[in-house]
Every structure is written in C-alpha cells, then in structure tokens.
MIFI-508188 format. One record per residue (C-alpha): x, y, z; residue number from 0. Coordinates in steps of 0.02 Angstrom, whole numbers, plus 50000, padded with zeros to 5 digits. Example, Ala and Ser with C-alpha at 12.3 -4.5 7.8 and 13.67 -1.06 7.14 Angstrom:
REM residues 2
((50615,49775,50390),0)
((50684,49947,50357),1)
***
This chain:
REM residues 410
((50639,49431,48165),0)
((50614,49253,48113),1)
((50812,49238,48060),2)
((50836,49317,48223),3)
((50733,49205,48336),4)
((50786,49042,48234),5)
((50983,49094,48271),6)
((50942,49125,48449),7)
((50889,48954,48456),8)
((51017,48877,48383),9)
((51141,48983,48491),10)
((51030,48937,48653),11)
((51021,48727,48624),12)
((51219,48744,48633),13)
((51192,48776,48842),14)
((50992,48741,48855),15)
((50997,48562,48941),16)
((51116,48593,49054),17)
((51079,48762,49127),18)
((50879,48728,49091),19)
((50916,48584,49241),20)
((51009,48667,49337),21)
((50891,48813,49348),22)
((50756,48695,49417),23)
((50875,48592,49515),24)
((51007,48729,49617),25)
((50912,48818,49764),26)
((50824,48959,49714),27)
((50885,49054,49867),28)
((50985,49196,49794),29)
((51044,49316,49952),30)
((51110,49423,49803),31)
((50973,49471,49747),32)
((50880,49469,49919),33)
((51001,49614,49943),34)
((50965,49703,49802),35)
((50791,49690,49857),36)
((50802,49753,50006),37)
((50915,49892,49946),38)
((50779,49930,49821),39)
((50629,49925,49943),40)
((50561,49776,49879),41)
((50511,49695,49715),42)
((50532,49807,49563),43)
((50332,49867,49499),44)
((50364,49937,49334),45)
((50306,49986,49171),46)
((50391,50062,48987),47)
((50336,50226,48943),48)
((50212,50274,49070),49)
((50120,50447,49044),50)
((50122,50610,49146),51)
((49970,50565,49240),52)
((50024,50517,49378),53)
((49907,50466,49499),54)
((49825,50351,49339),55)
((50000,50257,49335),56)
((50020,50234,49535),57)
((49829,50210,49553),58)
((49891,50039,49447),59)
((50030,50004,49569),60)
((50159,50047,49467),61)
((50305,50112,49567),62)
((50427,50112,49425),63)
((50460,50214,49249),64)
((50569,50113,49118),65)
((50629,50248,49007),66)
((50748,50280,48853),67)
((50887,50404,48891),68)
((50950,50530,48721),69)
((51115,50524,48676),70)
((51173,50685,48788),71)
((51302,50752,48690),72)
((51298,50821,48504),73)
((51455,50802,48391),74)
((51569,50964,48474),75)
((51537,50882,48651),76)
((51389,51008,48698),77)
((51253,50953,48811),78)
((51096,50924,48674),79)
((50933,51006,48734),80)
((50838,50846,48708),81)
((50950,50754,48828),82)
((50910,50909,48947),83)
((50727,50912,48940),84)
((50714,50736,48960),85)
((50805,50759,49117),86)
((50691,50864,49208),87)
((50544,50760,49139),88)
((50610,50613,49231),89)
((50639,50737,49376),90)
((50461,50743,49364),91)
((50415,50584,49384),92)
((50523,50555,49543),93)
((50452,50714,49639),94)
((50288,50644,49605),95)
((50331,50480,49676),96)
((50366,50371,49530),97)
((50548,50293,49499),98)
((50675,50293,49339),99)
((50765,50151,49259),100)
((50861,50210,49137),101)
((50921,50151,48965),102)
((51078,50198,48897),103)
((51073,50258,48703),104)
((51097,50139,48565),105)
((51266,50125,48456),106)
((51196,50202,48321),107)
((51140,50355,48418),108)
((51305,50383,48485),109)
((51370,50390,48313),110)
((51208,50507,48219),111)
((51216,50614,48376),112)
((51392,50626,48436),113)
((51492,50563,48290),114)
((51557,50436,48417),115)
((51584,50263,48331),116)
((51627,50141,48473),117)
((51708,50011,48370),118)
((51873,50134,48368),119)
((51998,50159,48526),120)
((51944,50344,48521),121)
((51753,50302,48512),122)
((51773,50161,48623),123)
((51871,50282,48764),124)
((51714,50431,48720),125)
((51573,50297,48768),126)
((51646,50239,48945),127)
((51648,50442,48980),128)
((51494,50454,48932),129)
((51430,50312,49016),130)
((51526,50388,49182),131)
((51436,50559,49145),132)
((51256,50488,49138),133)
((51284,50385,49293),134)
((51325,50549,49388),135)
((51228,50679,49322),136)
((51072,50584,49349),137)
((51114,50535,49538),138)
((50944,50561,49620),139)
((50849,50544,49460),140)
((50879,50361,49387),141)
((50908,50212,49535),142)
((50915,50067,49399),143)
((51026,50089,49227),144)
((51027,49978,49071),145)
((51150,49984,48960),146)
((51067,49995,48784),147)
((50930,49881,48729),148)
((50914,49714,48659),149)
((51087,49700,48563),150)
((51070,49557,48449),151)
((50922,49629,48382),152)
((50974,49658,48201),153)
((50885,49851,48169),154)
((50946,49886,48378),155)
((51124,49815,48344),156)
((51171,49877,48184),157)
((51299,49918,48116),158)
((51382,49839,48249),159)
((51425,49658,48280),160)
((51357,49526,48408),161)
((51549,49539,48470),162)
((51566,49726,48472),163)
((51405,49766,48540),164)
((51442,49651,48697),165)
((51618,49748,48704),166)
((51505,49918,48681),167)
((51403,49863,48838),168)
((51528,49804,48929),169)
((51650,49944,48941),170)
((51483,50047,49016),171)
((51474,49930,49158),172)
((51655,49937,49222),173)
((51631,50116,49196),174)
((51496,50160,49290),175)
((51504,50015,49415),176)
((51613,50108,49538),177)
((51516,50261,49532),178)
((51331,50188,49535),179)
((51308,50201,49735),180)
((51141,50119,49769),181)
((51085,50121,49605),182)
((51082,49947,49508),183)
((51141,49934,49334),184)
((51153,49792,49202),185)
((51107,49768,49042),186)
((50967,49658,48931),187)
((50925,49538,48811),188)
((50806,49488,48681),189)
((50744,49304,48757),190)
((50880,49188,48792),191)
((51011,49234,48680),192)
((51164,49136,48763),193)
((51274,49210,48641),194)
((51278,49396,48703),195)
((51273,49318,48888),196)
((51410,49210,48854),197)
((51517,49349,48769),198)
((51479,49461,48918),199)
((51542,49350,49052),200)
((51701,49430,49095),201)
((51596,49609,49137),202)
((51463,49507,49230),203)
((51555,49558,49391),204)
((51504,49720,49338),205)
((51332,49697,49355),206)
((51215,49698,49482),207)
((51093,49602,49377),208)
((51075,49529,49207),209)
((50892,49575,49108),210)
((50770,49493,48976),211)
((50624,49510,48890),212)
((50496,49409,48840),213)
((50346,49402,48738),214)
((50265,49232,48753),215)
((50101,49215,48639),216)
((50140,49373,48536),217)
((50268,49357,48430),218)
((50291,49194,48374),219)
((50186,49033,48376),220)
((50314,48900,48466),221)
((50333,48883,48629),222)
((50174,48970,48680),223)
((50137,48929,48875),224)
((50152,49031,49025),225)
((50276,48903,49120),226)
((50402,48972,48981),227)
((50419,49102,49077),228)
((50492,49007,49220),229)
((50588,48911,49108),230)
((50680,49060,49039),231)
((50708,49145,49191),232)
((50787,49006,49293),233)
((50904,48964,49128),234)
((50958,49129,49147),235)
((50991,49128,49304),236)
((51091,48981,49278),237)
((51193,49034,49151),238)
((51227,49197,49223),239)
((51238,49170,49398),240)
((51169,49363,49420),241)
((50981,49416,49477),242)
((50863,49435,49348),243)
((50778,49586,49302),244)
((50618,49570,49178),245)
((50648,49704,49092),246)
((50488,49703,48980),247)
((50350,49591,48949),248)
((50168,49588,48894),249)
((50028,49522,48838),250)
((49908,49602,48693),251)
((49742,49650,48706),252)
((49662,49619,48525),253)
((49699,49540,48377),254)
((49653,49395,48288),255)
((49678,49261,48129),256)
((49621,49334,47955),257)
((49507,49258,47844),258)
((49529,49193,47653),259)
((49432,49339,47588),260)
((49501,49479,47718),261)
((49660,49431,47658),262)
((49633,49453,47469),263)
((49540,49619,47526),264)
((49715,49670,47601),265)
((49801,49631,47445),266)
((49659,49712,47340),267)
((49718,49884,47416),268)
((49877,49862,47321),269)
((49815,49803,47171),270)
((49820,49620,47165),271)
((49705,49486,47204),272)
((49814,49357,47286),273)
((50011,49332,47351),274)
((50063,49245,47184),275)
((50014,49390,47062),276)
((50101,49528,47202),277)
((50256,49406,47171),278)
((50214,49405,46983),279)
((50209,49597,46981),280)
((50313,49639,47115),281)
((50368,49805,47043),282)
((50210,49888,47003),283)
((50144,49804,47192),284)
((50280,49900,47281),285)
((50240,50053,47187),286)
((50054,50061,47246),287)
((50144,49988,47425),288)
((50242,50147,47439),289)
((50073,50265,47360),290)
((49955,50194,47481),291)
((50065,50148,47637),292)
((50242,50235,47638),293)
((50282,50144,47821),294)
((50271,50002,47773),295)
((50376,50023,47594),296)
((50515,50084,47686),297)
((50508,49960,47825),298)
((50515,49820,47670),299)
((50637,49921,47542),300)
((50768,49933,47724),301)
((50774,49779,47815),302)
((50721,49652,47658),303)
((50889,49541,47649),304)
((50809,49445,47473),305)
((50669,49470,47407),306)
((50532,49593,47447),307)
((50390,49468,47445),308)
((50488,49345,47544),309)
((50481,49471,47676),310)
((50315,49517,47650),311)
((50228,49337,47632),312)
((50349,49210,47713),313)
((50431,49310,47872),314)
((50353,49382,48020),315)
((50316,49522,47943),316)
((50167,49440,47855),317)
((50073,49500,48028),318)
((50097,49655,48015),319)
((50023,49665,47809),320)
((49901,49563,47861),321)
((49856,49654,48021),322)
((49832,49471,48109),323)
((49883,49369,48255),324)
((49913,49187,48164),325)
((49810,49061,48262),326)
((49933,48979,48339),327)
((50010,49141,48412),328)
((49942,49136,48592),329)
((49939,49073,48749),330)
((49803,48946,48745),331)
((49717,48999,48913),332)
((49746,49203,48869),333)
((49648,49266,48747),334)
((49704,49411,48641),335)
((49560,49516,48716),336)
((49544,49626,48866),337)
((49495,49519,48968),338)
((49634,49392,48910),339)
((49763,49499,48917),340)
((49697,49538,49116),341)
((49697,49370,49136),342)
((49868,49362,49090),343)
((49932,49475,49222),344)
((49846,49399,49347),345)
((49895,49246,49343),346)
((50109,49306,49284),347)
((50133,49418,49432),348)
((50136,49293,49561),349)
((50247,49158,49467),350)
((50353,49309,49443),351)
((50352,49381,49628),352)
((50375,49217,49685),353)
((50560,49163,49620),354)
((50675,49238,49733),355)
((50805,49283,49622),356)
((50702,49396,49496),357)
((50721,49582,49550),358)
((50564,49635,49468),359)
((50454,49676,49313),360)
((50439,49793,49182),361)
((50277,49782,49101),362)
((50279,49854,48908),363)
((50158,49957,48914),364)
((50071,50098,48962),365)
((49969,50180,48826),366)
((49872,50066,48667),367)
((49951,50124,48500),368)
((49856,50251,48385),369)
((49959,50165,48228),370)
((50074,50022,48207),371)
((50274,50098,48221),372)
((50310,49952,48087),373)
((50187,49949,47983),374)
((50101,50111,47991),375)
((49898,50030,48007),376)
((49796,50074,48157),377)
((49722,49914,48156),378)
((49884,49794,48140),379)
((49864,49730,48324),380)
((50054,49685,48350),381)
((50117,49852,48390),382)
((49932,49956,48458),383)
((49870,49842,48588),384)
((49994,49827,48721),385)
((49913,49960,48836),386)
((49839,49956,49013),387)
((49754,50100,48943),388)
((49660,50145,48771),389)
((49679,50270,48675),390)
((49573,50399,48767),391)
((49676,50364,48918),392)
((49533,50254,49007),393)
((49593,50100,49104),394)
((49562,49917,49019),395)
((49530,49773,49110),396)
((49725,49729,49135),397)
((49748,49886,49208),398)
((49629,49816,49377),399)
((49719,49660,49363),400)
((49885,49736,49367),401)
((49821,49846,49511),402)
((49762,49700,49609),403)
((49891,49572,49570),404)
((50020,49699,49626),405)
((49949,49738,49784),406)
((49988,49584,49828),407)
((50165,49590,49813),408)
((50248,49631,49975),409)
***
C-alpha cells in the first residue's frame, strides 16, 4: 500500500496545483449534478454492506446499500446461482425501502468465473455484453452502477495494467450508458489517483459521475486533517469536470499505538524477541508465522515484492502484525474511539452535504469486524472497527451521529 500511495502521489503533484486552485477558485455551482440530484431525490445517504435488518439500517438514515455484484456468468455462458441469489437479496432490500448501488465484478473475476480475459478482442467484446446484461437485468433493482472498484489498487487491479484496467472500465460505460435510463453510473478511485482519471478522459462523457474514496486518519499518517477532504473532492472535480460521488469513507472506532514491550510480546508469539533476530532467522520465523497465523503467512508469502521482513517491519503492513494505529495515524480532533469516530461523522456530513457538486456518501461500514480479512487477528483494529454497529449488532455512538447528522440533510 505504501508503494501504492507514494506512486499516487507522485502521479497526483503532476496536476495538483493547478486543479487544487481551481477547485477552490471556479464556482461551485454544478447544475449537473443539481440534476442528478434531483433525479435521485436528493443527496445520496449510503453505506457498504449493510445487514438484513432493516429498520436498524434506515432507523440510521441510511437510504442507500453499496453492494458488490458476482460475476453472473460461469465459463459456458450459464447464469451462476450466486449471481442469482444475490439478485433477489438486493430485491430485498429495495421492497423494504432501501436502495442499490451496484459494483461491477473485478477483472480477475471475469476471468476465474467466466474464463473471460478482457485484455483480448474476444474478452474485451464478452465484458461490454456483460456489462449491457447487468445494466438491464437489474432495471428496478440497482439505480447507481460502478464499474469495478479501486483499479490501481495493486491486489484489485491485477493482473491487469493501470492502462488496461482504465480500457476494462471504460468499454462498460459506453456500454451501458445508453441503456442506464435514470440510473447513474460511473466508476471509482482509490484517493486522487490522476493517472486512472487522466487515462479515462475520453469515456468521461460516459459518465454521469466520477467516484473516490478516502480514508483520512486511518491508513496512513500524512496528510491527516478533515479539510483534506474538501481538498480532494474539489481537485477532483476539477480535473474531471463530472459530479462526485464518495463512494466510501470512514472513520475507525478503536485502535491505538503499541508499546516497547507489547511489541516484543507480538514477536514472542513467533519465536523471537525483537525485529532484528525475525530478520536473522527469517526462515524458521515464517515457519511458526504460517503454524500460528496462516492469514497472515499467505498475505506476506503473496503480495511480498522483496523481502518478507521488509513487508512485515518497514511497509504498512507493520499495522496489521502489530495490531496498532501508529501515533501519528489520526485526525488530531477524532479520536480512534467511539466517541471519536461519532465525532467524526458529525462534523463530515455537513462539509460533505454542503458542496454542491458531490452527489452523495457511502459510508464503509455497517457491521465491526469479528477478525481482520488481512491479517487474520480479532484485535488488529485496521480492518474490525469500521462499524456503526458491534459485533452483537448494537448501535455505537457513530451510529446516533450518523442518524442525526443525516437528518439534517434535505
């Protein structure tokens, strides 16, 4: 992620000043996205992968369900149950009041699932069908679409390109964008990431809005205040000339620095008493890695590009051994508590709500995390905190917060 992030950057700089001012500086009347708006009912309330109790979710004011759609079609071109039943649970959702945007499969699903590889004519020709086949069949099911999710992400992208996965979205759009009626579709990114925007210019007429998602505070230790928000939406906006849709964001709940001695208790559980005899003995350290925590061995052993210690001790992913938030990693005024991460939605949803040309907001997400999906360790806080609920389903503090900030949202 760190690679990632520092590429982004460098990629970003190349447009930041200019587009940064003009974001700030053009009039932030957008009648395009008024439209949308209106056509919409109103400012997008949503939230990623809300439960099946419904009245909980709306009780919060959400009015929206973000949702991943499976690849619908299995290598002979038959309909795949999963695809099916995911259907009528989203069917569910919207007879019980609660709306669907949609996200289109990832490249690598289209080739596991459907053996259909869009980086050939023939695969390239199977995708826009499919993409003109999920726009259809789910007329009066999904109103919003996103084409896949966060390309430029390397374990979202692969194996494709940063130039073939903005081709891959692209031929979606101008497939479904004649047959969409009122719903909106687009597509996202991972933070600023000028590169895919830039490279998906000539479909941008395609869209009828251009996403993002941010984590400020959570991730990574730079650029940790709220106004960044602002900052990255208007630069957006700006560079795209399309509404903006944020298409998730959050703010988690617990999770703190580690001390000296908690850390060489982590390491203890592998064997070793401190980072320079795991480097020392790095085989026998990833044997009792992959004994005691198999997650986590695999996550290492796959997406290590040098060494496995590097990965472990000097990247990102030092968090998630660790099971900390470095100190650094928040937003000064927010907490990672509760109540912080309450605070947090209080005080975003107006900024949000009040720049015309954002559509809406997709908060990530429902339900707190029983174990870490990266690391495999209940308590690593990057991955299990996110909820507006715990994990016996009771509301947290930011669930109130979002409750009340979004009644306030006309």
């Amino acid at each position: 992620m760190e690679a990632f992030v520092r590429d982004q950057i460098v990629a970003t700089l190349k447009y930041a000043p200019f587009h940064i001012a003009a974001g700030y500086l053009k009039s932030t009347a957008s009648p395009e996205a008024q439209r949308i708006r209106r056509r919409l009912g109103g400012f997008i309330k949503g939230i990623c992968h809300a439960s099946e109790d419904y009245e909980q979710v709306k009780g919060a004011g959400i009015e929206w369900h973000r949702a991943d759609i499976p690849c619908p079609f299995d290598k002979d071109g038959n309909l795949r149950e999963k695809y099916l039943e995911w259907k009528e649970k989203m069917r569910r959702y919207v007879e019980n009041g609660i709306r669907i945007f949609a996200v289109t499969p990832y490249p690598r699903e289209y080739i596991k699932e459907a053996e259909v590889d869009c980086r050939t004519p023939e695969g390239e020709a199977r995708v826009a069908e499919i993409a003109k086949f999920l726009v259809q069949d789910l007329k009066g099911i999904a109103e919003g679409f996103q084409i896949t999710n966060e390309m430029g992400i390397p374990h979202f992208t692969k194996p494709l390109t940063m130039r073939e996965a903005a081709r891959f979205i692209g031929v979606q759009l101008e497939a479904m964008y004649p047959l969409r009626g009122d719903a909106v579709i687009g597509y996202n990114s991972a933070g600023p990431q000028a590169d895919l925007h830039t490279l998906l210019r000539p479909w941008h007429q395609y869209c009828d809005y251009v996403g993002v998602d941010i984590y400020i505070g959570c991730f990574i230790s730079p650029g940790s205040w709220l106004c960044m928000f602002d900052v990255i939406l208007r630069y957006l906006w700006s560079l795209t000339g399309k509404p903006i849709i944020l298409c998730e964001f959050g703010y988690i709940s617990g999770g703190a620095p580690k001390t000296p001695e908690e850390k060489r208790e982590r390491l203890r559980r592998y064997g070793v008493g401190s980072e320079k005899e795991a480097r020392e003995n790095l085989e026998q350290f990833m044997e009792n890695l992959k004994a005691i925590n198999l997650k986590m061995w695999e996550r290492v052993t796959k997406n290590a590009s040098g060494s496995y210690a590097d990965y472990l001790f000097k990247s990102d992913y030092k968090n998630h051994f660790y099971s900390e938030l470095p100190r650094h990693t928040v937003i000064k005024k927010y907490p990672h508590t509760p109540q912080g991460q309450a605070d947090f939605y209080r005080d975003i949803f107006p900024r949000l709500a009040g720049l015309p040309f954002v559509l809406g907001a997709f908060i990530y997400h429902w339900p707190d995390g029983e174990k870490c999906g990266y690391c495999g360790q209940p308590d690593c806080p990057t991955e299990t905190r996110w909820g507006l609920v715990d994990l016996d389903k009771k509301e947290k503090p930011s669930y109130y917060a979002v409750r009340d900030a979004l009644q306030k949202i006309k």
